[in-house]
Every structure is written in C-alpha cells, then in structure tokens.
N, C-alpha and C positions, 0 to 999 in steps of 0.2 A: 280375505275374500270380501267382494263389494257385494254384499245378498241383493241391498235395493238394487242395483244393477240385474246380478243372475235372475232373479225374479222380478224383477218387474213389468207391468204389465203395461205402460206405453207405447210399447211396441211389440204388438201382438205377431202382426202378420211379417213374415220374413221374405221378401224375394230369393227365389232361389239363383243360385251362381250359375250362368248360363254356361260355364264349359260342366260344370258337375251334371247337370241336368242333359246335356245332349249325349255324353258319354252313358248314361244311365238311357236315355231315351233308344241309343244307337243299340244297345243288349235287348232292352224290352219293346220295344216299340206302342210305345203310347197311343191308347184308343183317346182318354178324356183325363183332364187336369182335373182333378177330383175337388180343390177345395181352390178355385180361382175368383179374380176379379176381372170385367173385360180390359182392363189395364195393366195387369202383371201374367194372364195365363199363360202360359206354353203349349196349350195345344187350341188349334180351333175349337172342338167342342169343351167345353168346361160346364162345371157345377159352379154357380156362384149365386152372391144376394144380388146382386144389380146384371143373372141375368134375363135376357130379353123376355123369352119363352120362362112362366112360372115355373111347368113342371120339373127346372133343370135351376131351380133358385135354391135350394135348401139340400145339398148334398146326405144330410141324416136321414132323410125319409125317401125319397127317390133310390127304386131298383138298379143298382148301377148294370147290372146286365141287359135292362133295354136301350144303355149305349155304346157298350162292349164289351171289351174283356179282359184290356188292361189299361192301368189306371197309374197315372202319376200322382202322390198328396205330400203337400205341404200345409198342412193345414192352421187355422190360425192356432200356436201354441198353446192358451187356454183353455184349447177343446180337444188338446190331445186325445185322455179317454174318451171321446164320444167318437174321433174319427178312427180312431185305432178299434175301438171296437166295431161300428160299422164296418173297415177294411176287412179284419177278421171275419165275420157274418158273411162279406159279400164274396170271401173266399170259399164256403159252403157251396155259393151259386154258380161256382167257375171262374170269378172271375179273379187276378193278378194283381195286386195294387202295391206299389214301390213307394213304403210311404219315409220323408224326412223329418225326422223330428230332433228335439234335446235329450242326450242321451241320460235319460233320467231314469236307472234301473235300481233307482229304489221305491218306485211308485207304486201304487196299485196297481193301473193301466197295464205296468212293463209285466209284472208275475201274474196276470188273469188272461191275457193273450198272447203274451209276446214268448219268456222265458217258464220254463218249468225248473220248479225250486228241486222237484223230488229227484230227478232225472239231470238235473243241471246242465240243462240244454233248451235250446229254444223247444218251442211245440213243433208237431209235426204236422209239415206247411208252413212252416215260419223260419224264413233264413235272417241272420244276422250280420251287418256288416257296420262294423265301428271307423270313424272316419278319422282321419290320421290329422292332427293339427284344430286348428278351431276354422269355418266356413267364411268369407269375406260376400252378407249377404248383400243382395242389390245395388253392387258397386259401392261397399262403404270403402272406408277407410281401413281398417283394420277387421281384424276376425268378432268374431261372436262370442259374446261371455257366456259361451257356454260349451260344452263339446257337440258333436251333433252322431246321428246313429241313423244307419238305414234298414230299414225293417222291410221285407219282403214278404209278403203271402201272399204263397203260390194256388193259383186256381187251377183246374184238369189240365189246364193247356200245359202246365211245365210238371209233371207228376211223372 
C-alpha cells in the first residue's frame, strides 16, 4: 500500500462525482453545500473561504440552520473531525447534513460521532452508507486511494 499516497495531503479538497451527488441530492434535497468553493459548489447557496457575504465564509462557526435544513458536505479531508463534528451539533438544531468523507473508521472522529463501539452501530441520528468500489473524484482518471463512506445525520425533519 502507497501511504504517501493514501495520506497525503496535496490534495485536500475532492470534487464530488456529479452523478453520485445528484442521486444523493434527488433523496435529500439539498438547502446549502456546506463545505464549497464558488468554483466546485453544487448548490447556489454554499459555505466557503472565498465566499462573497462573510457571514457564510467559514462553515465551523456559522449556524447552519439560518440557511436551512439540509446540507450536502464534502469537506476538505483534513478537517474531517472538525466538520463531522459540527455536522453532528448542527444535527441537535434540526438540521440534515449528508456528509462524504474517507472511510476512515478507525479514527477518533468515526467512534465520537459517527459509530458506537458499545452498541456496534452507528449512534442514533446517524445513518451509515459504505460506497461500493473506490469514487472517480472531479473527472479524474481513475478512483481514489482511498475507499469513501457516506455519513448521514438526520435532523427532526427525517425522525
């Protein structure tokens, strides 16, 4: 296994594969792209650094529920724990967030929000959906060195 590869951090940010993301968009209906730039987002409103309006530039502090209440994230992969645990949080407030990450369940992040060790099952609000094959992101060439996981937390809307 090539580690410099699996981990490296050259390439933080992943385009997501536009047929994966519309099939996912077409179940959930996307309010806001939670972790975008104005050049790769998929949805009009987005959280990003470069966007226009400050209060919607820094996705970790901004209440996602004064832009809706459900949430597409890709976020960039070395901030996995910090948006996985926001996504969690913002689940408290009602809101939905379908987030795609590296299926990395041996991490901190995966057993503090995502998976319960005692119970071995996710937590409850949290659905898991493991993605068959490796993801071919932003029109590469070949898949991703890495497998990838789709994590769901559900807000009031789907309970």
């Amino acid at each position: 296994m090539n580690n410099a590869l699996m981990f490296s951090k050259a390439s933080d940010e992943w385009s997501t594969p536009e047929e994966f993301f519309v099939a996912l968009d077409a179940e959930f209906g996307f309010d806001v792209d939670a972790a975008a730039s104005a050049e790769n987002r998929k949805k009009e409103k987005y959280f990003g650094l470069d966007h226009p309006i400050m209060a919607r530039r820094d996705a970790l502090t901004v209440d996602w529920s004064l832009f809706g209440k459900t949430f597409w994230l890709n976020p960039p992969y070395s901030k996995c724990r910090e948006f996985i645990a926001k996504a969690s949080m913002e689940r408290v407030n009602g809101c939905t967030t379908v987030c795609l990450v590296p299926s990395r369940t041996d991490t901190r992040w995966w057993h503090d929000y995502v998976w319960n060790r005692e119970t071995h099952e996710p937590y409850v609000g949290v659905e898991v959906r493991f993605v068959k094959g490796r993801l071919k992101f932003g029109g590469a060439a070949c898949g991703a060195p890495f497998p990838s996981v789709v994590i769901v937390f559900l807000g009031a809307r789907w309970k």
